[in-house]
Structures are given as structure tokens and as C-alpha cells.
N, CA, C and O of each residue as an XYZ file, in Angstrom:
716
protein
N     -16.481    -17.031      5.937
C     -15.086    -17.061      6.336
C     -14.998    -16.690      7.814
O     -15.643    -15.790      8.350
N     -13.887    -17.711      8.559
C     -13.779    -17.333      9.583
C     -13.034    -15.902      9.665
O     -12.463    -15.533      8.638
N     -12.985    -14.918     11.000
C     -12.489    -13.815     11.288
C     -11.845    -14.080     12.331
O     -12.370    -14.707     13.251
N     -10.058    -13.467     12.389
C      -9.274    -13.425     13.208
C      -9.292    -11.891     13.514
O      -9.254    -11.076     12.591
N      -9.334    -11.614     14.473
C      -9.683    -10.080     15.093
C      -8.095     -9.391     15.214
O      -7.196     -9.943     15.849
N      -7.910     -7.931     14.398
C      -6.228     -7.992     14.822
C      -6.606     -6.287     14.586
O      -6.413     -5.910     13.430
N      -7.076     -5.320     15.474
C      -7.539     -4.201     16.019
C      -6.237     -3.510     15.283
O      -6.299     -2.854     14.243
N      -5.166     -3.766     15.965
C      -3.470     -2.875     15.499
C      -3.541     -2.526     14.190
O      -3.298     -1.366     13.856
N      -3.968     -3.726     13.051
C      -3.639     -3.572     12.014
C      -5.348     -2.266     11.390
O      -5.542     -2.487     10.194
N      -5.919     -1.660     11.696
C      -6.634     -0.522     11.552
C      -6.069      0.548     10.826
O      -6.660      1.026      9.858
N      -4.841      1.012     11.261
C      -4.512      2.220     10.394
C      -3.781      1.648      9.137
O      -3.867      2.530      8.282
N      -3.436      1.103      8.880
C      -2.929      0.091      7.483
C      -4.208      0.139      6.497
O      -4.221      0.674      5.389
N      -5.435     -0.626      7.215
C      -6.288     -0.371      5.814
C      -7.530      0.725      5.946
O      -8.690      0.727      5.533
N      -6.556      1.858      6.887
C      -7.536      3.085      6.415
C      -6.891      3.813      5.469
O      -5.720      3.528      5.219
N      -7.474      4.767      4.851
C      -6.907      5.268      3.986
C      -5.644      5.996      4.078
O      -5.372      6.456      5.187
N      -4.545      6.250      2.797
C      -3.172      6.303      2.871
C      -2.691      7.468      3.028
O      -1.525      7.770      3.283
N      -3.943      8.405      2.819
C      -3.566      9.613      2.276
C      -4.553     10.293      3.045
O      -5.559      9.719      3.462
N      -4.265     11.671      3.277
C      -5.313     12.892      4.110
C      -6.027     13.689      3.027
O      -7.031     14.377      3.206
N      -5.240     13.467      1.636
C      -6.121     14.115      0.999
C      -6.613     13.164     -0.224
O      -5.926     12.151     -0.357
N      -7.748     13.330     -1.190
C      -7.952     12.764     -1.888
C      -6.930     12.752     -3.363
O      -6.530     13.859     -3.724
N      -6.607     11.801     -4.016
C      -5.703     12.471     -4.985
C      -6.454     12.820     -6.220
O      -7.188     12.062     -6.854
N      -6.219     13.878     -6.443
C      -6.481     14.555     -7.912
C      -7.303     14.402     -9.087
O      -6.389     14.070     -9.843
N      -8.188     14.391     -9.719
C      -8.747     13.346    -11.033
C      -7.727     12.673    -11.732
O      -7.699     11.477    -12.023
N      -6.890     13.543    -11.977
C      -5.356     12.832    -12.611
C      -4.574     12.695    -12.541
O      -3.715     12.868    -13.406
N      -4.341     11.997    -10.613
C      -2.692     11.270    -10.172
C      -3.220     10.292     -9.300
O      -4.258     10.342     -8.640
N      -2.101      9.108     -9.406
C      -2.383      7.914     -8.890
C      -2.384      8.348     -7.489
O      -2.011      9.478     -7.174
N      -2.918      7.219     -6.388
C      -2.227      7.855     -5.087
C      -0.881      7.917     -4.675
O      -0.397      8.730     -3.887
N      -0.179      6.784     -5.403
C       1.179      7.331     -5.238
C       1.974      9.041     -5.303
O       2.754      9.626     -4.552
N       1.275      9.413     -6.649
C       1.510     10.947     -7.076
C       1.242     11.688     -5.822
O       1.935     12.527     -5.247
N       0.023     11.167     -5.509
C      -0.608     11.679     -3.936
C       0.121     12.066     -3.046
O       0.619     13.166     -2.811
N       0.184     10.772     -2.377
C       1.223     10.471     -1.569
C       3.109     11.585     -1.874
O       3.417     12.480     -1.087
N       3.777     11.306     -2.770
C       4.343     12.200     -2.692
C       4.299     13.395     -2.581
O       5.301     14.006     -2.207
N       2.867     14.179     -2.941
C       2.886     15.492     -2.733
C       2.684     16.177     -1.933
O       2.694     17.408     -1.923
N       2.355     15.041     -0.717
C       2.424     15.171      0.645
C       3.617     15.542      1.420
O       3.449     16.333      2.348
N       4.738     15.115      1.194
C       6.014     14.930      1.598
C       5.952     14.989      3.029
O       6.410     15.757      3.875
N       4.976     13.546      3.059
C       5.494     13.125      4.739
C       5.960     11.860      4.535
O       5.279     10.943      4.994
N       7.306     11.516      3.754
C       7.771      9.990      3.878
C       7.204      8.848      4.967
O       6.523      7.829      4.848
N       7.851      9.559      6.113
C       7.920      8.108      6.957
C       6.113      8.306      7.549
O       6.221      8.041      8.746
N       5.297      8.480      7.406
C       3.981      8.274      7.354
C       3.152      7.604      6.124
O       2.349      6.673      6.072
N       3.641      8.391      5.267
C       3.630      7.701      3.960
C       4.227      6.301      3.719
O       3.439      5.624      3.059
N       5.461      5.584      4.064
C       6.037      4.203      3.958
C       6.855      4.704      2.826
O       7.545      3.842      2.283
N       6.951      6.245      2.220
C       8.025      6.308      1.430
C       9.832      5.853      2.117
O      10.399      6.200      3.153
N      10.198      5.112      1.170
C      11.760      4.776      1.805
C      12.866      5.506      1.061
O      13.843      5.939      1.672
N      12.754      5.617      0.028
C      13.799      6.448     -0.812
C      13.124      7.269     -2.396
O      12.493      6.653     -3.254
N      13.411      8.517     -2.443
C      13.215      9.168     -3.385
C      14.405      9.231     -4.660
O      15.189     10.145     -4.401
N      14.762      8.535     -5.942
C      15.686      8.698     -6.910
C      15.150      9.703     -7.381
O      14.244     10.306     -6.805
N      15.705     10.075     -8.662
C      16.120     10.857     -9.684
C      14.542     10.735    -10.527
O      13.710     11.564    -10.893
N      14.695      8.725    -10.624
C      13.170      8.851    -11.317
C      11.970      8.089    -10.778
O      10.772      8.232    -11.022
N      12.650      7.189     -9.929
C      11.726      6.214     -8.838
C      11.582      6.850     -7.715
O      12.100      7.902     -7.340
N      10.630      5.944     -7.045
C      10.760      6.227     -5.285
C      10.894      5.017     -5.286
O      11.064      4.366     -6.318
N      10.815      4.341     -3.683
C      10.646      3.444     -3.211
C       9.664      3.107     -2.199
O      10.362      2.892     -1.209
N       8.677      2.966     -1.928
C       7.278      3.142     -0.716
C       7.195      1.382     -0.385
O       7.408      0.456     -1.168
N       6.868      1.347      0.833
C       6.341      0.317      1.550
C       5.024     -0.143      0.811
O       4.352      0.684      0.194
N       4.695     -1.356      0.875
C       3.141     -1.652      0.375
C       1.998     -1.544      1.801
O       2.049     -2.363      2.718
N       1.392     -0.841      1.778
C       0.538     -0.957      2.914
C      -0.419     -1.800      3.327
O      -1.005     -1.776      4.410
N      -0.616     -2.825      2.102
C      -1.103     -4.288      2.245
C      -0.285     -5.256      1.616
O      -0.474     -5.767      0.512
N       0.781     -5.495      2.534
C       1.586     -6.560      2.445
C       1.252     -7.648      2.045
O       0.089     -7.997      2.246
N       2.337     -8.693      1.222
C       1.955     -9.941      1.152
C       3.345    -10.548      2.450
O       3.295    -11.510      3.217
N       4.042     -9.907      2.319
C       5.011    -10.251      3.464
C       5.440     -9.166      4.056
O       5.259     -8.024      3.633
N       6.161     -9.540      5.291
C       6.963     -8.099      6.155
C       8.045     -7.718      5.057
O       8.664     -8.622      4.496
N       8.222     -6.707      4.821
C       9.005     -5.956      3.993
C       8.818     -5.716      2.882
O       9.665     -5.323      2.079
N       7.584     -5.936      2.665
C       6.807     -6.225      0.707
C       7.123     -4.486      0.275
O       6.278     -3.721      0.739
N       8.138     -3.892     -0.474
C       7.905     -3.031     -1.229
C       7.679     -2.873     -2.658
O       7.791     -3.770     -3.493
N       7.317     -1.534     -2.897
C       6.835     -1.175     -4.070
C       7.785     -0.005     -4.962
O       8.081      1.045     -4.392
N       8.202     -0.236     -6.272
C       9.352      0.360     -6.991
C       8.815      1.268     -7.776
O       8.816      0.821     -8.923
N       8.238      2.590     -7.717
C       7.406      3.539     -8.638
C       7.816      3.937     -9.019
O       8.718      4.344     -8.286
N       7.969      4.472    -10.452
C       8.093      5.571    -11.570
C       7.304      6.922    -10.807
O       6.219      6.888    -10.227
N       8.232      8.140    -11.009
C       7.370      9.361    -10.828
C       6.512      9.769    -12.252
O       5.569     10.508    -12.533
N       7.232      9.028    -12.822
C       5.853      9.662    -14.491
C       4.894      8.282    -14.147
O       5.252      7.134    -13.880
N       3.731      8.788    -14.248
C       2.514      8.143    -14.290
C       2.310      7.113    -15.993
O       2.193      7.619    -17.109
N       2.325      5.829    -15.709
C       2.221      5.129    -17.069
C       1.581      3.509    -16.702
O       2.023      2.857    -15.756
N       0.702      3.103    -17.430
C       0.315      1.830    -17.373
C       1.234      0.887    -17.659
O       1.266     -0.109    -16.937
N       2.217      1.017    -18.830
C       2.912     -0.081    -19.234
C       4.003      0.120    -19.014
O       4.380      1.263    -18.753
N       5.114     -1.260    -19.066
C       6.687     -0.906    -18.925
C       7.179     -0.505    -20.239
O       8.117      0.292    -20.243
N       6.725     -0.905    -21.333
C       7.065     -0.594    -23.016
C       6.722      0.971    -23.094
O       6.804      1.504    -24.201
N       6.284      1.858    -21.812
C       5.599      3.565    -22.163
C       7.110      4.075    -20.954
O       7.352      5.262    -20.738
N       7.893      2.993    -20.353
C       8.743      3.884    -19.673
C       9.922      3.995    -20.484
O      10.240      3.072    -21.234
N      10.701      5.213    -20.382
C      11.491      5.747    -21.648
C      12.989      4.568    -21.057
O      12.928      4.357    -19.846
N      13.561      4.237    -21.397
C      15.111      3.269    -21.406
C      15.706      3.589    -19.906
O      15.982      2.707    -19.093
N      15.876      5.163    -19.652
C      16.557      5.637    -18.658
C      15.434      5.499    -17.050
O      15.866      5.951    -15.990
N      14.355      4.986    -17.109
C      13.124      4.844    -16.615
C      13.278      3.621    -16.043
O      13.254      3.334    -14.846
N      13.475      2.762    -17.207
C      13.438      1.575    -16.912
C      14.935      1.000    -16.917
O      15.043     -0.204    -16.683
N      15.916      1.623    -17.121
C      17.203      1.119    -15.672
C      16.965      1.794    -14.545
O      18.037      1.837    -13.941
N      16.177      2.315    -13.971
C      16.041      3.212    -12.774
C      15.003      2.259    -12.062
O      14.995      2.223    -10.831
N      14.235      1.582    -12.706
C      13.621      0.508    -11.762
C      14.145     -0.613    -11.649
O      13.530     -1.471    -11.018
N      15.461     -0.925    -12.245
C      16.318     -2.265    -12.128
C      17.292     -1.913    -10.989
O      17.610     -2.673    -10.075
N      17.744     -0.583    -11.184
C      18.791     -0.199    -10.027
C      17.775     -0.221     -8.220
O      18.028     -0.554     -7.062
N      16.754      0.279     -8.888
C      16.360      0.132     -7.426
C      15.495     -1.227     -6.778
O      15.083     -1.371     -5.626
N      15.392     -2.067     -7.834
C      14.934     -3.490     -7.387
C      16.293     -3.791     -6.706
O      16.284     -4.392     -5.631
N      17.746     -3.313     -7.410
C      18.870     -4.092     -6.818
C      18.966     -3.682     -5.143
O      19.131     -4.390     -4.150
N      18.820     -2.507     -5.278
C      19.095     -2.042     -4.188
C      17.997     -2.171     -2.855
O      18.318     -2.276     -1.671
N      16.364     -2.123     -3.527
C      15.645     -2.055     -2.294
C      16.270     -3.930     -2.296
O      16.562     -4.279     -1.153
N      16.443     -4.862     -3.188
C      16.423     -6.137     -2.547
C      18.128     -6.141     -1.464
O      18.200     -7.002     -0.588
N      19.238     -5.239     -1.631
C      20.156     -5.225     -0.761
C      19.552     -4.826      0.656
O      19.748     -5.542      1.638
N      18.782     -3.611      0.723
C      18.306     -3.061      2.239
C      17.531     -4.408      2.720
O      17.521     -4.745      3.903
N      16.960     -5.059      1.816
C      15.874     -5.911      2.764
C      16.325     -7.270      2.997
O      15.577     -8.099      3.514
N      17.696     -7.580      2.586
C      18.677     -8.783      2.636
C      19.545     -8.128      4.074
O      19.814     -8.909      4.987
N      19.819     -7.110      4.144
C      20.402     -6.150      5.526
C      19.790     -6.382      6.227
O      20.138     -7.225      7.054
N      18.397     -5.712      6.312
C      17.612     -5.551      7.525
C      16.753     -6.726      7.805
O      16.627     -6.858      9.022
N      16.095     -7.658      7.107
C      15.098     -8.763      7.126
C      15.892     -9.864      7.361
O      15.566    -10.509      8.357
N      16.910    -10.298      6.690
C      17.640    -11.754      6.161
C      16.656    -12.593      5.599
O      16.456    -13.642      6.212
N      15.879    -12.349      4.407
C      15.026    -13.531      3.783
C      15.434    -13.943      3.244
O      16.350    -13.313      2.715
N      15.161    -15.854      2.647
C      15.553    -16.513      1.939
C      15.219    -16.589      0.445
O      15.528    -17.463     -0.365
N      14.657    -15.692      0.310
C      14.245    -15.544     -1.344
C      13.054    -14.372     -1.518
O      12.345    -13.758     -0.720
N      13.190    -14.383     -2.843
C      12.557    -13.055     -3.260
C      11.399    -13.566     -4.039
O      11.394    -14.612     -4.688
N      10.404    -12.710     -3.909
C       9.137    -12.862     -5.492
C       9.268    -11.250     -6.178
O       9.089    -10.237     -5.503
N       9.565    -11.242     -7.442
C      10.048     -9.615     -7.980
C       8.913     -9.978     -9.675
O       8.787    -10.902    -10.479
N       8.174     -8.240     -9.403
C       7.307     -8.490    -10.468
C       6.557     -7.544    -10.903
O       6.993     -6.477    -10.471
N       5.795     -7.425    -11.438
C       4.602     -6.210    -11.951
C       3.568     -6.481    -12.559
O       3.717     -7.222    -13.531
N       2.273     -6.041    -12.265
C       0.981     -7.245    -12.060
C       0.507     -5.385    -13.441
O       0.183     -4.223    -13.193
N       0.765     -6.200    -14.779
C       0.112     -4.956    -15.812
C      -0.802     -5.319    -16.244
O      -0.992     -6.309    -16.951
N      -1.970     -4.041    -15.618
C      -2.979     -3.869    -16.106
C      -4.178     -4.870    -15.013
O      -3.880     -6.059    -14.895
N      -5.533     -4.352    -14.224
C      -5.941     -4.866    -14.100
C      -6.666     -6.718    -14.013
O      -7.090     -7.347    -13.044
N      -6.557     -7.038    -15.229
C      -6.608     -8.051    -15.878
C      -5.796     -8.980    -15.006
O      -6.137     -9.962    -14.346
N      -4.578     -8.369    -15.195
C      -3.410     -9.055    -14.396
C      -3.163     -9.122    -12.597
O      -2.243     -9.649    -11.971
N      -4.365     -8.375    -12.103
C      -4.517     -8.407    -10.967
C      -3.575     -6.987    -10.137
O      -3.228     -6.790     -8.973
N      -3.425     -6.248    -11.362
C      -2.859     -4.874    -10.643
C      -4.066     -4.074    -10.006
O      -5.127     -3.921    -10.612
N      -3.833     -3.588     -8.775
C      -4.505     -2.941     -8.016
C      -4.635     -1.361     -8.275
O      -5.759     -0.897     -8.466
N      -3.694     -0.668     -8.284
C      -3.582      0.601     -9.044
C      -2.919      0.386    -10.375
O      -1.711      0.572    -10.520
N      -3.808     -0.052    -11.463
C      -3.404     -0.098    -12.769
C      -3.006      1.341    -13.613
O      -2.455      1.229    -14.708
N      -3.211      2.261    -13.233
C      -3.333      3.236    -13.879
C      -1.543      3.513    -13.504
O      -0.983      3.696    -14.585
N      -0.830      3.569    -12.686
C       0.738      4.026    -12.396
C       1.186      2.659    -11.933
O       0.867      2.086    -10.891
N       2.197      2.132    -13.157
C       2.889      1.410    -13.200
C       3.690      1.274    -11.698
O       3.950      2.211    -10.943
N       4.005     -0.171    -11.491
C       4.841     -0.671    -10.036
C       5.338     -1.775     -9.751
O       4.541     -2.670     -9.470
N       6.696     -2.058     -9.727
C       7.478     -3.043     -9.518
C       7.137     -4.078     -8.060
O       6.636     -3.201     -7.356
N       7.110     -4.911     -7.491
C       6.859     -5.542     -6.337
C       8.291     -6.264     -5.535
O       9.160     -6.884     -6.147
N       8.288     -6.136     -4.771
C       9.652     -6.924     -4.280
C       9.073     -7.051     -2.846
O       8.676     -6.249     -2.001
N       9.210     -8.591     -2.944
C       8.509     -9.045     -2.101
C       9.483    -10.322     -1.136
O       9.741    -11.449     -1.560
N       9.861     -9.808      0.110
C      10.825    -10.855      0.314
C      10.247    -12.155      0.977
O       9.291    -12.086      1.749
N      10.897    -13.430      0.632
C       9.991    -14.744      1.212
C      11.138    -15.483      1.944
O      12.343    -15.463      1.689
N      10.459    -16.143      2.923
C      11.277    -17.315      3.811
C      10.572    -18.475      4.195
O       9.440    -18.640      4.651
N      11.856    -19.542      3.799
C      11.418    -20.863      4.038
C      10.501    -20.931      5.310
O      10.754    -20.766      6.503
N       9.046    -21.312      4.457
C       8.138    -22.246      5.337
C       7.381    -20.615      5.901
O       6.964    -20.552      7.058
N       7.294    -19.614      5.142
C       6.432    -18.135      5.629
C       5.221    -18.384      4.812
O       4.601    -17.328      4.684
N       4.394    -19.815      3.946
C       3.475    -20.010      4.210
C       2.914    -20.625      4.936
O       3.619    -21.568      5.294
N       1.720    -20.625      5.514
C       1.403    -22.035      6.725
C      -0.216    -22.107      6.383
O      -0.838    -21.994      5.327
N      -0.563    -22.315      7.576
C      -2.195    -23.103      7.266
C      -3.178    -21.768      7.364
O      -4.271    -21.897      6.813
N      -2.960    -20.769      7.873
C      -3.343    -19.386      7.745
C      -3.846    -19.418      6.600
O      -4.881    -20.079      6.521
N      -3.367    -18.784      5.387
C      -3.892    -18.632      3.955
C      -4.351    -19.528      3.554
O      -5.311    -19.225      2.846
N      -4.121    -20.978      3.641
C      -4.772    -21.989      2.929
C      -5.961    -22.215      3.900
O      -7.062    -22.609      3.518
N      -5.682    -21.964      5.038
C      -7.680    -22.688      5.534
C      -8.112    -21.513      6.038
O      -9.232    -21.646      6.531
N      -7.604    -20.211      6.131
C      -8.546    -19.722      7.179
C      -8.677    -17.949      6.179
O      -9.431    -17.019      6.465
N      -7.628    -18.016      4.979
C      -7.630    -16.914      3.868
C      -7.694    -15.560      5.262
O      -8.438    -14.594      5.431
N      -6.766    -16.000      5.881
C      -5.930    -15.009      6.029
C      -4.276    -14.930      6.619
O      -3.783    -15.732      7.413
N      -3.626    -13.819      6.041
C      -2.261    -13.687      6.463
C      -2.146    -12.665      7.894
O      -2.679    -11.635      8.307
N      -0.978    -13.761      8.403
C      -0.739    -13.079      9.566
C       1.635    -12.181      9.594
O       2.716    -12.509      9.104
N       1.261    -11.411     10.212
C       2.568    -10.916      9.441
C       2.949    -10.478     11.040
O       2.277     -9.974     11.940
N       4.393    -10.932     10.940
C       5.028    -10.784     12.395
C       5.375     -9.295     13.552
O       5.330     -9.215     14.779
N       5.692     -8.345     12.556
C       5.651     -7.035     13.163
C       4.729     -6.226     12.013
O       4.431     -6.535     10.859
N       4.315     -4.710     13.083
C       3.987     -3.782     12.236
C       4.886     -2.855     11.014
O       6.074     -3.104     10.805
N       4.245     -1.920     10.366
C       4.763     -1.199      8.996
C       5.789     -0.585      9.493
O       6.856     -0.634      8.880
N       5.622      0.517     11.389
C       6.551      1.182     11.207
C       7.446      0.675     11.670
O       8.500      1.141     11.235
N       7.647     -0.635     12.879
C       9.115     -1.244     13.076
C      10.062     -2.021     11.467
O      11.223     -2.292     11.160
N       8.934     -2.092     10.951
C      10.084     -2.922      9.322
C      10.629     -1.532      8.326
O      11.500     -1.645      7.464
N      10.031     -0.452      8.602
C      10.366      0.876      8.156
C      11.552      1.141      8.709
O      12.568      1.074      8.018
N      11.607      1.513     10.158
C      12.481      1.678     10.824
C      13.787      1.031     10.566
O      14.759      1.778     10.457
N      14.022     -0.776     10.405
C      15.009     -1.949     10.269
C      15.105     -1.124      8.990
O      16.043     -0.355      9.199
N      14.612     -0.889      7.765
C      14.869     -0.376      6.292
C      15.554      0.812      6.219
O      16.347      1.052      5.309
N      15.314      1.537      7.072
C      16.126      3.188      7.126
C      17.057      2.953      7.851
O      18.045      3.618      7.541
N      17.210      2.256      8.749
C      18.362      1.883      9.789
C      19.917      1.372      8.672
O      21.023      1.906      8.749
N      19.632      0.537      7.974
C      19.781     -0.441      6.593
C      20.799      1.508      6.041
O      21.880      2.071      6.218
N      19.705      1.697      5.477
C      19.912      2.590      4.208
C      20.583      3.485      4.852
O      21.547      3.351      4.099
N      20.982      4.386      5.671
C      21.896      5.235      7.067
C      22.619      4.723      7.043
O      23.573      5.132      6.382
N      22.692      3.786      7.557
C      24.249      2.927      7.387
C      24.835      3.406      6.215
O      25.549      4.401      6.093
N      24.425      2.508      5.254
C      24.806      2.686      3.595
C      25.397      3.839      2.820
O      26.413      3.821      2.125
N      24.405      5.058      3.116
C      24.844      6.381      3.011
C      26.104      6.845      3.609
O      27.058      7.325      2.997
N      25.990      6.633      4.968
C      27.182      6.739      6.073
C      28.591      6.216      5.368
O      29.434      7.062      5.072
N      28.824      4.885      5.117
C      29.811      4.033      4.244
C      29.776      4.847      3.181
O      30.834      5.438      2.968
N      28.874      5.067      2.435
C      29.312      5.871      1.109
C      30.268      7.161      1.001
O      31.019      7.502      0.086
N      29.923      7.908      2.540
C      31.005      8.956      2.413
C      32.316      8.862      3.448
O      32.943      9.747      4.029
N      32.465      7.346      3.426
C      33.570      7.521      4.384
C      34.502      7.278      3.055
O      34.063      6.698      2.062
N      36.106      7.891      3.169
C      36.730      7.268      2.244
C      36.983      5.823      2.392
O      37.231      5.010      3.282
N      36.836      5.865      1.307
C      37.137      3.350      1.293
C      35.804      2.770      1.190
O      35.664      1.646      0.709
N      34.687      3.546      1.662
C      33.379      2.784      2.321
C      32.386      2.503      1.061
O      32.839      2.943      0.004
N      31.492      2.047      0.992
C      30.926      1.442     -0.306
C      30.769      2.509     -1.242
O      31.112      3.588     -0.759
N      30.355      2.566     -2.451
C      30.105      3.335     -3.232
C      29.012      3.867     -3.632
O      28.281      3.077     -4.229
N      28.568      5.076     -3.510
C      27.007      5.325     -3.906
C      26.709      5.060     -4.835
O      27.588      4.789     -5.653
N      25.502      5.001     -5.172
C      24.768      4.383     -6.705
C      23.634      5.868     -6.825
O      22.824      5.851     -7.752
N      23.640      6.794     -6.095
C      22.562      7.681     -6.077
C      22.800      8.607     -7.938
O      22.013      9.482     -8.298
């Protein structure tokens, strides 16, 4: 395979975390117990989800919808679990219709190895935003993707997004929180 040389993208596929995680937590678990969000690509913490950036994108804005209970399957998340990852598919797909403007979405969950999940062990939603003609000859001849800005300017457009939102939520009249 040919190699396109892209130096910037280095801290993306070094590792995510400063510390190793645990015998028994995903790195996500990790990652939160860090509580350095915006290093982390965490974007929003719920009640029972987070919301984190994917750090190997399939597109600019590719996030990831986690459960804080650790579970392989969606049939092991309890009812109130699993409207908590529908509310926040709605919502991370509103911030990234704000801040991105893409023309369509790919929304999904790759269960269980087999299925091409990468951290199979803690279940994860994908929301992945797409725009007309954001494949090209890159992936098909040369198997690799090229992605227009870095993690922390599409972080930045996403919190910019979600500030707003919050802001409106406590003005009187202004949208309504969903928190």
C-alpha cells in the first residue's frame, strides 16, 4: 500500500489515555476517570451516557454515544439506558447538523467483535455525519481517508453548538432543555 505522510495526525493514534485502564474498565471507563473532557474528546456527560469524539474517525464529527454501565449488548441495557442513548443520538445528531451542516447521517452499533466492534467489551452507539460526494478515490485506490480539519477545531464547532443551546435554554422563551 501506498503511504500518504500526514505527521499532524500523530497524537490521534497515540494512545488516548495517560493511564492504562484497569483489568475491568473499558477505556472509555478510563477515560472518564480522568476527567479531562476536552483532551479526552469527551462532549457531554448525561445522567447515563456521555458523549466522546471517536479518535479514529470515519468522518469529521464521527461521535460515539456510551453507556456509563459497562455491557456488550443493547438487550443487557436496562429500558431507561436505552432511551438515554436515543435522546442523545437526537441530540449529538442536532449539535452536528449546527456546527458541521452534513447531508446525512450513518447511526449504528457494530455488537460484538464479529460485527467489527472495536471495543466490544462496552457497548457504543456511532453517529457518523456524511456529505454528498465525502467519498472519493482516496479509500477506494489508495485505502486511505483524508479528513478536512483536526479533532480539536471540530470539538471546538461542537461545544460552540452546545453553549449556545444551554445559553437558549435558560433564557426565558429560549429552547428547552432535555438535560
Amino acid at each position: 500500500m501506498d503511504r500518504m505522510w500526514s505527521p499532524w495526525r500523530s497524537a490521534y493514534v497515540s494512545d488516548a489515555t495517560d493511564r492504562e485502564p484497569a483489568e475491568d474498565e473499558s477505556i472509555f471507563t478510563a477515560l472518564l476517570h480522568e476527567e479531562q473532557d476536552e483532551e479526552n474528546l469527551i462532549l457531554w456527560r448525561g445522567e447515563l451516557v456521555f458523549v466522546i469524539m471517536n479518535r479514529h474517525p470515519y468522518n469529521n464529527g464521527h461521535l460515539l454515544i456510551v453507556p456509563y454501565r459497562e455491557v456488550t449488548q443493547y438487550v443487557a441495557l436496562r429500558p431507561d439506558e436505552q432511551q438515554a442513548v436515543a435522546a442523545a443520538l437526537d441530540r449529538c445528531m442536532g449539535w452536528i447538523r449546527e456546527a458541521l451542516s452534513p447531508d446525512g447521517f450513518n447511526v449504528g452499533m457494530n455488537l460484538g467483535r464479529a460485527a467489527g466492534a472495536g471495543i466490544p467489551e462496552h457497548l457504543h452507539a456511532h453517529v457518523v455525519p456524511r456529505w454528498d460526494g465525502d467519498t472519493n478515490f482516496m479509500p477506494a485506490t489508495a485505502e486511505t481517508k483524508v479528513l478536512p480539519e483536526d479533532l480539536p477545531t471540530t470539538y471546538g464547532k461542537l461545544r460552540a453548538v452546545m453553549s449556545a443551546e444551554a445559553r437558549a435554554s435558560t433564557i426565558p422563551g429560549g429552547a428547552p432543555s432535555t438535560d
